[in-house]
C-alpha positions as CSV (number, residue, x, y, z in Angstrom):
1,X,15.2,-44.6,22.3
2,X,17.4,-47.1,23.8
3,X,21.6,-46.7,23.4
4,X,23.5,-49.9,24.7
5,X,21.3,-52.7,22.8
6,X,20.7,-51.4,19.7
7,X,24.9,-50.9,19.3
8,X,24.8,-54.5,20.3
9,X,22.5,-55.7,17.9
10,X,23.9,-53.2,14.9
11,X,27.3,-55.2,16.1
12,X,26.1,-58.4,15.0
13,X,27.2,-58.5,11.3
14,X,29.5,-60.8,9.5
15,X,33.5,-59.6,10.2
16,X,33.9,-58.4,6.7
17,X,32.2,-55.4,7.3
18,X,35.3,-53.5,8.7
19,X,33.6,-50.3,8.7
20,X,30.6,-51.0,10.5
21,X,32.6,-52.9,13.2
22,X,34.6,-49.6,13.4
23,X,31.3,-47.4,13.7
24,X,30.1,-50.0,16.6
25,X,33.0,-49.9,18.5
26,X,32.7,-45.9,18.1
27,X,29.0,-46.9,19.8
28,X,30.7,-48.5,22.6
29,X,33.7,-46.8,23.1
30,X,31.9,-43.6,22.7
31,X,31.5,-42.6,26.5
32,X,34.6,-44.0,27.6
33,X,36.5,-41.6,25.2
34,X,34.5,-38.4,26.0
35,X,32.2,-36.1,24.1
36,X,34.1,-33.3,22.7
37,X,36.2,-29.8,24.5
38,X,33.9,-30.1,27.3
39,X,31.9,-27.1,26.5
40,X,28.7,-26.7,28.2
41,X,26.6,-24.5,25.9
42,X,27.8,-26.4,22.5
43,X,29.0,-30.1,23.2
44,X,30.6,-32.3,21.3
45,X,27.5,-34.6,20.4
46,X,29.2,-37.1,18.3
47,X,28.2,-40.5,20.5
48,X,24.6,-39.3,19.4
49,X,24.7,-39.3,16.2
50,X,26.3,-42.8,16.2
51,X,23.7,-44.0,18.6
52,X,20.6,-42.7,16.3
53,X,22.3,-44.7,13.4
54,X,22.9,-47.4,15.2
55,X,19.3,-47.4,15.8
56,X,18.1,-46.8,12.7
57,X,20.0,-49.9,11.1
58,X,19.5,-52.6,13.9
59,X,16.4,-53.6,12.2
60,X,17.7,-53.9,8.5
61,X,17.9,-57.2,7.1
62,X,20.7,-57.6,4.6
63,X,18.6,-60.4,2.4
64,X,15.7,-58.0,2.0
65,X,16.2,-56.0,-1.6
66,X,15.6,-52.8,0.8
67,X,18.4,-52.9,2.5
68,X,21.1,-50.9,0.2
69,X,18.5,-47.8,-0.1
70,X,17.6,-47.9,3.9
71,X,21.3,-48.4,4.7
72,X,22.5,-45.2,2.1
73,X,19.2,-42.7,3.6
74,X,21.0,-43.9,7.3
75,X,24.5,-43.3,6.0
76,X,23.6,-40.2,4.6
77,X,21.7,-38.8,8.1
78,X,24.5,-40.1,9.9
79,X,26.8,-38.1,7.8
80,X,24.4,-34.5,8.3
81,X,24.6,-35.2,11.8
82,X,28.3,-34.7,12.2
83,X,28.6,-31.9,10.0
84,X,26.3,-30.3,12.2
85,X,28.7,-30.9,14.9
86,X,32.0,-30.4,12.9
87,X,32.9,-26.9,14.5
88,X,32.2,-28.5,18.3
89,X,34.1,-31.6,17.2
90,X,37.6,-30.4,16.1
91,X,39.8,-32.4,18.1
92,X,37.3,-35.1,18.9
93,X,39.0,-38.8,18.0
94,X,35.9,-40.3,18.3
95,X,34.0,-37.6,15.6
96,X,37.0,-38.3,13.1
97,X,37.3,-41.8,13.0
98,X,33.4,-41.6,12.9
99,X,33.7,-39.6,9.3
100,X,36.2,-41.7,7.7
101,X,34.1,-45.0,8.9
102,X,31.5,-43.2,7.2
103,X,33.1,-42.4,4.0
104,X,34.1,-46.0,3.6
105,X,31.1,-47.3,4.3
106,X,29.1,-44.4,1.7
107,X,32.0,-46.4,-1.0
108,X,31.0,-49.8,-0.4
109,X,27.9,-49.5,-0.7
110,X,28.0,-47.4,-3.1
111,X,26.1,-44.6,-1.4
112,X,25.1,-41.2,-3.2
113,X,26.1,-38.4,-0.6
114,X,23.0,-36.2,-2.4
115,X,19.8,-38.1,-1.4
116,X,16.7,-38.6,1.1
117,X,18.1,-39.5,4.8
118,X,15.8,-41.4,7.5
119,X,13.0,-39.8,8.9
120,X,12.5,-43.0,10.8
121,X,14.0,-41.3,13.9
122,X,12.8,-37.7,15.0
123,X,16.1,-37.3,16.4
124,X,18.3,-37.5,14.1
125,X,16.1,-35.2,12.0
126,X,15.5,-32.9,14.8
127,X,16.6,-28.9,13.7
128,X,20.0,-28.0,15.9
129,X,19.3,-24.3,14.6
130,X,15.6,-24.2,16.4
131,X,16.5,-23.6,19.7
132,X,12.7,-25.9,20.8
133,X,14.4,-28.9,18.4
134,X,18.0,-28.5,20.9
135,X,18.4,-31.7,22.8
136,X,20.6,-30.1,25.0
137,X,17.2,-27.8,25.9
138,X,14.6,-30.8,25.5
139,X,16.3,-33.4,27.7
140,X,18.7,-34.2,30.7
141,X,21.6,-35.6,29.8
142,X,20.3,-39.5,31.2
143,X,17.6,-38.8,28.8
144,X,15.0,-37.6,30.8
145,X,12.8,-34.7,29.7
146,X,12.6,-31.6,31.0
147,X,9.8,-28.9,31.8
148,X,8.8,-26.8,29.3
149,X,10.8,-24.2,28.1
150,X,10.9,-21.0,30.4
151,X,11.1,-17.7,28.5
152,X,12.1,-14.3,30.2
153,X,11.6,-10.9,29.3
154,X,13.5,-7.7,29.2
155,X,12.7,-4.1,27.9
156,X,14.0,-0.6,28.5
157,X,12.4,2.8,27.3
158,X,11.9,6.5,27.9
159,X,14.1,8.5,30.6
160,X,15.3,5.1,30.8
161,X,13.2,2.7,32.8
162,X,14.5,-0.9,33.1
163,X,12.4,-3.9,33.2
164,X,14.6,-7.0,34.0
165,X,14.4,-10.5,33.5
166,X,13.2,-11.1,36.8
167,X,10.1,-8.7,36.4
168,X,11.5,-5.3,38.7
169,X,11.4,-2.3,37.1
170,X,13.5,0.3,37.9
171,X,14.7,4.5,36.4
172,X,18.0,4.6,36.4
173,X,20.8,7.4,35.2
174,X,23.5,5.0,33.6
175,X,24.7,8.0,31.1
176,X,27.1,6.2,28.9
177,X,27.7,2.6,27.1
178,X,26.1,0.0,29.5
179,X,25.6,-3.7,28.5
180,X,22.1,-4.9,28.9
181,X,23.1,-8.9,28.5
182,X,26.5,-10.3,27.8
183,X,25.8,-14.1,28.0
184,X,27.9,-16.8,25.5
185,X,25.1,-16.4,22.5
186,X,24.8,-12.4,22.1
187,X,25.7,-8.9,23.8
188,X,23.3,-6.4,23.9
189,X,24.8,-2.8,24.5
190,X,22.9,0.4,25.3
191,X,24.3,3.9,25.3
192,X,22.0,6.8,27.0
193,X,22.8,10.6,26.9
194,X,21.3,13.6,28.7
195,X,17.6,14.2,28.0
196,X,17.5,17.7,29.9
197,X,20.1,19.8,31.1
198,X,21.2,19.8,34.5
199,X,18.8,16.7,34.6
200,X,19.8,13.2,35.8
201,X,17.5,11.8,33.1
202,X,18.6,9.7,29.9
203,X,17.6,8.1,27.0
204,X,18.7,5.7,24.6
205,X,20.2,7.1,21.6
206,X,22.5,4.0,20.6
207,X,22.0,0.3,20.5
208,X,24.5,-2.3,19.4
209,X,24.1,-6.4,19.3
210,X,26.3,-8.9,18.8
211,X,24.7,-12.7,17.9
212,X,27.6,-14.9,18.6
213,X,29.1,-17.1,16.1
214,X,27.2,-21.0,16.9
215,X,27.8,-23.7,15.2
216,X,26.6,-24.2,11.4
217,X,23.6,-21.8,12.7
218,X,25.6,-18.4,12.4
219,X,28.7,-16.5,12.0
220,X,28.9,-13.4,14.3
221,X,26.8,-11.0,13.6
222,X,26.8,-7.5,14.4
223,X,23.6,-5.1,14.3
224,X,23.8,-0.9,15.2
225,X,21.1,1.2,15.6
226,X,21.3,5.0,16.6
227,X,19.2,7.6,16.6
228,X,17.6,8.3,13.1
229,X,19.5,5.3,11.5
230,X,17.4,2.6,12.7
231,X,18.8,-0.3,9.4
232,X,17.0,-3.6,8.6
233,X,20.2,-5.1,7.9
234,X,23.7,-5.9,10.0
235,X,26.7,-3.9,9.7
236,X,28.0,-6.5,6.8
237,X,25.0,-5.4,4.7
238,X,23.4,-8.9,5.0
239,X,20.0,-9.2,6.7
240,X,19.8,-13.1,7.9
241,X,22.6,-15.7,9.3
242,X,22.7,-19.1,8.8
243,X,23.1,-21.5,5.5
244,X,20.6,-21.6,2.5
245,X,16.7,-21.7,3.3
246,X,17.6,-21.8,7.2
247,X,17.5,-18.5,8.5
248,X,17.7,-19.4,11.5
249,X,18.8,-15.6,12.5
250,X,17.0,-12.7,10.2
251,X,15.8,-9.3,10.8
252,X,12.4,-8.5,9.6
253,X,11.4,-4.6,9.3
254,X,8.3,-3.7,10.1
255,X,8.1,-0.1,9.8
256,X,10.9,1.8,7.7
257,X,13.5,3.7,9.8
258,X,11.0,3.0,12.6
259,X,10.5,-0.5,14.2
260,X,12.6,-3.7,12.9
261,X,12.2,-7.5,15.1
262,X,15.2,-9.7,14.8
263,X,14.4,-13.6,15.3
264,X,17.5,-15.7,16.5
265,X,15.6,-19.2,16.2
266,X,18.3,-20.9,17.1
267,X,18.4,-19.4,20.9
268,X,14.7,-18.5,20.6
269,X,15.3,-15.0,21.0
270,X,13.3,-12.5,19.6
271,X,14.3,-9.0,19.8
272,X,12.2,-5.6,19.1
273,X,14.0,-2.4,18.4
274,X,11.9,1.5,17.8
275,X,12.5,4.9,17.8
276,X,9.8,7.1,18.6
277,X,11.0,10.9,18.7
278,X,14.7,11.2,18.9
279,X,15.9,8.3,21.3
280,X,14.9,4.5,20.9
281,X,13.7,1.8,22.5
282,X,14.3,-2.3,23.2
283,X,12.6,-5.0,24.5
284,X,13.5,-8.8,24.1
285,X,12.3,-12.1,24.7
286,X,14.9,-15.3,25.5
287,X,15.0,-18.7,27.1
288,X,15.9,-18.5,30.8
289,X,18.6,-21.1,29.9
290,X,20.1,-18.7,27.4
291,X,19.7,-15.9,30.0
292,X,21.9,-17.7,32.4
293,X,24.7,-19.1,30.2
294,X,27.2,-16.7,31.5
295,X,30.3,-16.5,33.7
296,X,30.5,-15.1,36.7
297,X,32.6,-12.1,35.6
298,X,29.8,-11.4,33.1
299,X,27.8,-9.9,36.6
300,X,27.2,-6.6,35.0
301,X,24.1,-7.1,32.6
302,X,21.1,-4.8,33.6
303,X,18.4,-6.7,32.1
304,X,19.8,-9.7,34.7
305,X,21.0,-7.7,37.8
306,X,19.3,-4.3,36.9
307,X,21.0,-1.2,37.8
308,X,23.8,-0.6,40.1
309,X,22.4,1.3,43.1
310,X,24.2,4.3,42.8
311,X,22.7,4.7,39.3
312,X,19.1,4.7,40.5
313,X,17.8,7.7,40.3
314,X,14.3,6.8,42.0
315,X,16.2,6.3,45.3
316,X,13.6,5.5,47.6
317,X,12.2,8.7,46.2
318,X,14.6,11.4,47.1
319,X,15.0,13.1,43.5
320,X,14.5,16.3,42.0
321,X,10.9,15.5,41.0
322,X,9.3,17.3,37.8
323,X,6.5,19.5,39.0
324,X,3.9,21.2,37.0
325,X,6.2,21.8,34.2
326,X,9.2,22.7,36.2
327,X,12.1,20.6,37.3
328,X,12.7,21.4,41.1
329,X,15.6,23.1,40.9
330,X,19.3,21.5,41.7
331,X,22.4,22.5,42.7
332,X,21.1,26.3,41.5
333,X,21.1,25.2,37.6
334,X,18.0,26.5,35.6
335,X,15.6,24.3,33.9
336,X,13.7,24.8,31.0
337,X,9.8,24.6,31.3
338,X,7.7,22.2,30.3
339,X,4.4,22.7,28.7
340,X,2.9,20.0,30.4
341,X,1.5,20.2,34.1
342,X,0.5,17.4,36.1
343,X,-2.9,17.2,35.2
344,X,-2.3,17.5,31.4
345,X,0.2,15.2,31.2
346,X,-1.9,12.7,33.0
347,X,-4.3,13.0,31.2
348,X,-2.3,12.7,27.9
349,X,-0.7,9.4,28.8
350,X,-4.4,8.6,29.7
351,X,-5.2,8.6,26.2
352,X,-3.1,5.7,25.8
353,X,-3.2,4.0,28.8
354,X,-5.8,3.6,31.0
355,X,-4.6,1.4,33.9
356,X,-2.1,3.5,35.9
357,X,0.3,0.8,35.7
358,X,4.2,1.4,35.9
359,X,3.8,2.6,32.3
360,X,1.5,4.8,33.0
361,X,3.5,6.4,35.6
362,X,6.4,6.3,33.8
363,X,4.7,8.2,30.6
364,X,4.0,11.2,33.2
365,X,7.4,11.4,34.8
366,X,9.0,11.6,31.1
367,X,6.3,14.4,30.2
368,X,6.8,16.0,33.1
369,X,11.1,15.8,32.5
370,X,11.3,16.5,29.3
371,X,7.8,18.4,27.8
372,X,8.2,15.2,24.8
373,X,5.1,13.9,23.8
374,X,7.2,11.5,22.0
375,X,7.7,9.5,25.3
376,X,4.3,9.0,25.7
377,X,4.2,6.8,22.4
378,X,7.6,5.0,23.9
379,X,5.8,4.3,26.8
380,X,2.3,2.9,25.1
381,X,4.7,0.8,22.6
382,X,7.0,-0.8,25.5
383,X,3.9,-1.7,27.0
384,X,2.0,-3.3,23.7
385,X,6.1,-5.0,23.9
386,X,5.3,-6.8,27.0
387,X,2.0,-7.7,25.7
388,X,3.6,-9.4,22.8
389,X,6.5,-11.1,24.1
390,X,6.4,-11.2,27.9
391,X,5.4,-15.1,28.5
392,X,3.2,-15.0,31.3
393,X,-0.1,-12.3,30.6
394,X,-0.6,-11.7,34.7
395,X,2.8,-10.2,35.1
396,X,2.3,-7.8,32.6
397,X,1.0,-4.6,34.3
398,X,2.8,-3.7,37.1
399,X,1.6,-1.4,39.9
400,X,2.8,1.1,42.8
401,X,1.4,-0.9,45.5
402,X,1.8,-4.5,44.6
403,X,3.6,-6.4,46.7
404,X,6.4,-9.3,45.6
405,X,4.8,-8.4,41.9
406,X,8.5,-7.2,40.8
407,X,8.6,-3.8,42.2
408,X,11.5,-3.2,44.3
409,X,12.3,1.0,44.7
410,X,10.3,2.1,42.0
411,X,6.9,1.7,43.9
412,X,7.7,4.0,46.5
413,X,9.4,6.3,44.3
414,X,6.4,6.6,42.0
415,X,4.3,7.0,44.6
416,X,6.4,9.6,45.9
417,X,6.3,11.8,42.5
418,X,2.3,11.5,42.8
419,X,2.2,13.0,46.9
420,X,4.5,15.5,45.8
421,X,3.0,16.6,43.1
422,X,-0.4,17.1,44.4
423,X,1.1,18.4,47.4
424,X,2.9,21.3,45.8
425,X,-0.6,21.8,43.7
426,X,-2.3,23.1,46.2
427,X,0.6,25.2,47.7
């Protein structure tokens, strides 16, 4: 679409139309003046939304009986387009003279605001509340177009193991609140408490989610989940954000008390929340743009960065490993026994998994900590998680022994719990 000669040709109207000459010089001036606060995620997109109607009334000629009804459905887009941008706006000269030339030109023509708008023009009509339809996501800012949208994936079950956005999957401790993403859309927060006493193993039993107040898309929203209150609604009672019909953020349960998604079209997030046995679990889906739209004092998010090292608990492998049923002792403490050995409990995550992926290993480490068969079905579900949302179907199994497939520690560490255990076996 071009920008400088249709404002040219839009220009070229007799003098007494004051408030199209005002609209035109809006066209020009546009750039000079500046887009808005300067925001990166949410710009002041004002000079597009006089350039699209600019476009869409070069063409119209004035003699043709046409022209009042083609000139009111370009008035009225004109007019949805900056009330779409009204919040990023505030404060934006251009955006307010833009309104009242508007409003002036809706009275002279005698312009309904209620009414069809051009359709002429995909881009004025595009959806700013479906993240695919964001300009800002579709094309640089010289109007190129960019590659296709990148998604990322992040999930975290059981004792808890981590599986970041870049693809490494890691066991970590971090007992306590710890934020999984804190980027400018949403903050996901996580809190994990003791699975087995005297144990360095956790598990979720708290999850809390803030979606970010955007635009006309949605207020700030928060959702909480703990441990056998699992809602299908945010804290206000409400179960969607976003105006009317629009939705554009909603939470859909799937099974009562059990599973609930949450669909944030308008960052193309999608997020799935469970609780299987007493703890729960959380795996979500974003755009690698949304993943990175963060300051640089926002470093601590474990689905970007993963876990500090100190709250590894693989460790290259140097950990009190579960052992036929028995946690090695530590530090003297007594554990209770499990009633699964190593060869049972591989053989029940078996049922459910046959590859002896990460998963896999980490279904028999959690049987092994905690005697839960309940972590088996966390382990099978975050798996059929990643088969659902994870973008790219050869990254979804992970193994012990691939190399640069995302496994950082947690291949030698697995490893390690399978020589150990066999060793001590055959003691």
């Amino acid at each position: 679409m071009g920008r400088a000669g249709p404002s040219l040709a839009a220009c070229a109207e007799p003098p007494r139309r004051t408030s199209l000459a005002v609209v035109c010089l809006l066209a020009t001036l546009g750039p000079l003046l500046g887009s808005g606060d300067g925001q990166l995620q949410t710009p002041c997109r004002i000079q597009k939304c006089t350039t699209d109607f600019v476009s869409l009334t070069s063409h119209l000629n004035s003699a043709l009986e046409s022209f009042d009804l083609e000139f009111c459905k370009a008035l009225r887009a004109y007019s949805a387009c900056t009330y779409r941008n009204s919040k990023v706006c505030r404060g934006n000269l251009v955006y307010h003279s833009a309104v009242l030339g508007i409003s002036d030109l809706m009275s002279q023509r005698n312009c309904s605001k209620d009414g069809p708008t051009s359709s002429s023009n995909p881009e004025v009509t595009h959806d700013l509340c479906n993240y695919s339809g964001h300009p800002e996501a579709r094309e640089h800012q010289g109007g190129e177009k960019t590659a296709p949208l990148t998604y990322l994936f992040c999930g975290l079950f059981g004792d808890p193991h981590l599986r970041t956005f870049k693809d490494h999957f890691q066991t970590c401790k971090v007992e306590g609140a710890w934020p999984l993403i804190d980027n400018n859309y949403l903050s996901v927060q996580v809190t994990n408490v003791p699975v087995v006493a005297g144990s360095s193993a956790t598990a979720t039993n708290k999850i809390t989610i803030i979606f970010k107040s955007y635009q006309d898309c949605t207020d700030q929203k928060v959702y909480q989940a703990v441990t056998d209150d699992l809602p299908a609604a945010f804290v206000d009672g409400t179960t969607s954000g976003g105006d009317g019909n629009t939705k554009s953020l909603r939470i859909v349960e799937k099974i009562s008390g059990k599973y609930i998604e949450m669909h944030a079209r308008y960052i193309g997030t999608t997020v799935y929340i469970r609780q299987l046995g007493h703890y729960l679990t959380l795996a979500i889906r974003m755009p690698q743009e949304v993943v990175m739209a963060h300051e640089e004092s926002q470093d601590l998010q474990l689905c970007v960065n993963g876990c500090p090292s100190s709250e590894r608990i693989d460790d290259n492998g140097h950990l009190p490993l579960p052992v036929m049923g028995h946690l090695l002792p530590q530090r003297g403490s007594a554990h209770p026994q499990s009633v699964y050995t190593l060869e049972t409990a591989t053989t029940k995550c078996h049922e459910k998994m046959l590859l002896k992926d990460l998963y896999f290993y980490s279904c028999v480490f959690d049987l092994l900590t905690t005697g839960d068969a309940n972590f088996t079905a966390a382990a099978h579900s975050a798996l059929q998680d990643v088969e659902s949302l994870h973008p790219r179907k050869e990254h979804w199994h992970i193994f012990p022994n691939s190399e640069g497939g995302g496994v950082d520690k947690g291949n030698k560490f697995f490893v390690g719990l399978g020589l150990v255990c066999l060793i001590l076996v055959f003691l």
